[in-house]
C-alpha positions as CSV (number, residue, x, y, z in Angstrom):
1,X,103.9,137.0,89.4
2,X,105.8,137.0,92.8
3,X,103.2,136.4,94.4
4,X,102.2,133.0,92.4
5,X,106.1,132.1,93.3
6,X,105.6,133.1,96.9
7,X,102.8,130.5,97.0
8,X,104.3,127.8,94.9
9,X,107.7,127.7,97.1
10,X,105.8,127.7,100.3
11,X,103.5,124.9,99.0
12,X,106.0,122.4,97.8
13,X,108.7,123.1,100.8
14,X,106.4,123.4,103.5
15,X,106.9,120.0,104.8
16,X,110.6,121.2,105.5
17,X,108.5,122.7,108.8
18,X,107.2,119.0,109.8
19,X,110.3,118.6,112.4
20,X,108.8,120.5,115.5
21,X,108.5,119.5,118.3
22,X,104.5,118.2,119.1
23,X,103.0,115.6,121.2
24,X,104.0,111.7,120.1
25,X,100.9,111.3,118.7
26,X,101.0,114.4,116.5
27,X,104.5,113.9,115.7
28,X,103.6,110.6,114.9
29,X,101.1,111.6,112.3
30,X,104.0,113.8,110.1
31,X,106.1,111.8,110.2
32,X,103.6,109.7,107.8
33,X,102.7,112.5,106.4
34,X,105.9,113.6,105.4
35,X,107.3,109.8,104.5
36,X,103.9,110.0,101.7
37,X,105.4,112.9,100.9
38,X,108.9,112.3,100.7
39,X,107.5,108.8,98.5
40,X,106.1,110.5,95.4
41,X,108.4,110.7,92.3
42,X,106.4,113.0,90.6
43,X,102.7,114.0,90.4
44,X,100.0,116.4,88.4
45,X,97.2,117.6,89.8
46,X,94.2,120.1,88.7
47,X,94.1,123.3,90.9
48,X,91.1,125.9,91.7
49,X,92.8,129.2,93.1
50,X,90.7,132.0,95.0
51,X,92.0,134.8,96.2
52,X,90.3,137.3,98.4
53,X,91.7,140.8,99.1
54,X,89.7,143.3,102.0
55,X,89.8,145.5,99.6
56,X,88.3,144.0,96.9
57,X,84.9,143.5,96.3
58,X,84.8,140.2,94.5
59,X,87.8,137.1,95.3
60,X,89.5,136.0,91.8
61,X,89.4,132.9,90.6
62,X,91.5,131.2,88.6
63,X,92.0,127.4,87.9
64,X,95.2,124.8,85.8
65,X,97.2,122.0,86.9
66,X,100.3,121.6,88.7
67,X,102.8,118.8,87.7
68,X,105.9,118.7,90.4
69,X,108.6,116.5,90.4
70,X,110.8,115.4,93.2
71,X,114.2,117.0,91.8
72,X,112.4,120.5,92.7
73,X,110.8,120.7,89.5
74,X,107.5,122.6,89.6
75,X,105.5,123.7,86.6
76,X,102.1,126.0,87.5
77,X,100.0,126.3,84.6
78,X,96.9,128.2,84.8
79,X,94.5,128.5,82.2
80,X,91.8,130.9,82.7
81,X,90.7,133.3,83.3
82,X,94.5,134.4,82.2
83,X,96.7,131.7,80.9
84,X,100.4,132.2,82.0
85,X,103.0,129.6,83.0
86,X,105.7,129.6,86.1
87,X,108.5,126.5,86.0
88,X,110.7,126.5,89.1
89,X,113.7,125.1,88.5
90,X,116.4,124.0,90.8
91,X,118.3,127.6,90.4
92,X,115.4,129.7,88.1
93,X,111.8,130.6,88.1
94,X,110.9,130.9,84.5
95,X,107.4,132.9,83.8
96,X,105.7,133.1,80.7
97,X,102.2,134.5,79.8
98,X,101.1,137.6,78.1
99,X,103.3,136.5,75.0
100,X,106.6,137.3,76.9
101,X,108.9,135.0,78.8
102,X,111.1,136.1,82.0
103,X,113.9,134.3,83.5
104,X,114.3,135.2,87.1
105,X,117.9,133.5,89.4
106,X,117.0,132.4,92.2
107,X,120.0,133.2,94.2
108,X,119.7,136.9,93.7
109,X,116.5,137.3,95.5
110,X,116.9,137.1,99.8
111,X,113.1,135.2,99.7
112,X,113.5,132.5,97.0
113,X,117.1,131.8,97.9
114,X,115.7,130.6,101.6
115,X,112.8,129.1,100.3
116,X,115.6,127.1,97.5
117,X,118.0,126.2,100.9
118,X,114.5,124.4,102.2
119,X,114.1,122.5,99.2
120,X,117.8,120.9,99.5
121,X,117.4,120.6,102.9
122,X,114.6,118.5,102.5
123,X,116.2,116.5,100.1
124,X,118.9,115.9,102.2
125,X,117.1,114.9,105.7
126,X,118.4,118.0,107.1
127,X,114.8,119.7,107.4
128,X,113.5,117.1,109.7
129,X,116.5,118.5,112.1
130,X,115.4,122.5,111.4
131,X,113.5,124.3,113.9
132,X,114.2,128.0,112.8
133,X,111.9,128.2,110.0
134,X,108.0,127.5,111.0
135,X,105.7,126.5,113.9
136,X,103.4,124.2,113.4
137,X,100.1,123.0,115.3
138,X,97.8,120.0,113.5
139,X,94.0,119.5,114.6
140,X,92.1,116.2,113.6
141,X,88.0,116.4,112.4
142,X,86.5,113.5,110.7
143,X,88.9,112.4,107.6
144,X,90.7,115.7,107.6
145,X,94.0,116.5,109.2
146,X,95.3,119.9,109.6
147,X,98.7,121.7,109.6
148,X,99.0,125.2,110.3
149,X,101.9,126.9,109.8
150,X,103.3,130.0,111.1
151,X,106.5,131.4,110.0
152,X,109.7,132.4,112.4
153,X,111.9,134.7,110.3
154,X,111.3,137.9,109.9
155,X,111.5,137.9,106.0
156,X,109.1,135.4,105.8
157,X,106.7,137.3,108.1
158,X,106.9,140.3,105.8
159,X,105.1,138.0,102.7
160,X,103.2,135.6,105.5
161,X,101.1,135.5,108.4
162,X,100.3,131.5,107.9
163,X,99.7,128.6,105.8
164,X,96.9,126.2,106.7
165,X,97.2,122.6,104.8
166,X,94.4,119.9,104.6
167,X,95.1,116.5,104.0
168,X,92.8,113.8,103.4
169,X,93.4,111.3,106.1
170,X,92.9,108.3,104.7
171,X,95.6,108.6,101.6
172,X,97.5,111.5,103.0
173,X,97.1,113.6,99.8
174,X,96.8,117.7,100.3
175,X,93.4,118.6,99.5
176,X,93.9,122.5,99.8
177,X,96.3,124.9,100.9
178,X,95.7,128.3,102.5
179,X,97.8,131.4,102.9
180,X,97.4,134.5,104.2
181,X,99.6,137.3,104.1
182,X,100.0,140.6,107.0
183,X,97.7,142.4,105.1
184,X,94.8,140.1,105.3
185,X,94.9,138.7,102.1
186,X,94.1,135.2,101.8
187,X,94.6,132.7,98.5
188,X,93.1,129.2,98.9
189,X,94.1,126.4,96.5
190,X,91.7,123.2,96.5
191,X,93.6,119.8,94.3
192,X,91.9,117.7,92.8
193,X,92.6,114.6,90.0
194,X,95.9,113.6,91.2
195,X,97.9,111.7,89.2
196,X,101.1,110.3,91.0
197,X,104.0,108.4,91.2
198,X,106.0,106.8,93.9
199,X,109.4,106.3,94.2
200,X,110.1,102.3,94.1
């Protein structure tokens, strides 16, 4: 369960990381990545989540749908093989699977409580400004851009070594995120069937 919230705070607030300083042209290209970004009003998408652990034999893989929506909304459903639920809400996480439901505040855990100050800072502009959180490097092949992020602070670096984002170049949507934690456990999430809405 932390781990799935982990993931889904780093996803949705990893554009606050898009203010680095990179060459014109790179800086260039997030800057309409993040104004896409910054555009939608709400989406849903269909996930496919594997996760591969060195010391596991086998990845696991799971699949759902995400729906997010741009008051910090997020609602991770997953439906097999294990069907749970986690809604992030401006100040909760609220999980529910196995026939029980948790309500976790967000403020009382060091992690989330960064990960919320990201999420108002990119609603307020401020995260364009912020160059304490990530570094960032983006590589170009065919219709695929990439970001790869690497975290600064040392209580991020305890949960993760990097994300890796691919967009598709021509309409800028994320077609899967990658992250990998210290102990060489990676979780890649491929989107597909995305259903959005942009602000007017």
């Amino acid at each position: 369960m932390k781990r799935v919230v982990t993931i889904l705070f780093l996803f949705v607030f990893a554009v606050a990381a898009f203010a680095q300083t990179l060459s014109e042209e790179d800086s260039a290209l997030l800057k309409e990545i993040s104004a896409s970004t910054s555009s939608i009003k709400s989406f849903t998408c269909s996930f496919t989540q594997v996760r591969e652990d060195p010391l596991l034999e086998d990845p696991s893989v799971s699949k759902g749908q995400m729906q997010y929506r741009n008051d910090g909304t997020v609602v991770w459903k997953c439906t097999s093989p294990d069907p749970y639920q986690v809604t992030i809400l401006k100040d909760k996480i609220i999980f529910a699977g196995g026939g029980k439901n948790r309500t976790f505040d967000v403020s009382s855990n060091h992690l989330m409580g960064d990960m919320q100050k990201l999420a108002d800072d990119v609603n307020s502009g401020k995260a364009f400004s912020d160059r304490d959180n990530f570094t960032v490097s983006v590589s170009r092949e065919k219709s695929v851009v990439t970001l790869k992020l690497v975290p600064v602070k040392k209580i991020m670096q305890k949960h993760l070594s990097s994300m890796t984002m691919k967009f598709d170049a021509n309409n800028l949507l994320i077609e899967s995120f990658e992250y990998l934690t210290p102990e060489g456990v990676s979780t890649t999430i491929a989107f597909s069937d995305w259903k959005l809405q942009r602000n007017d």
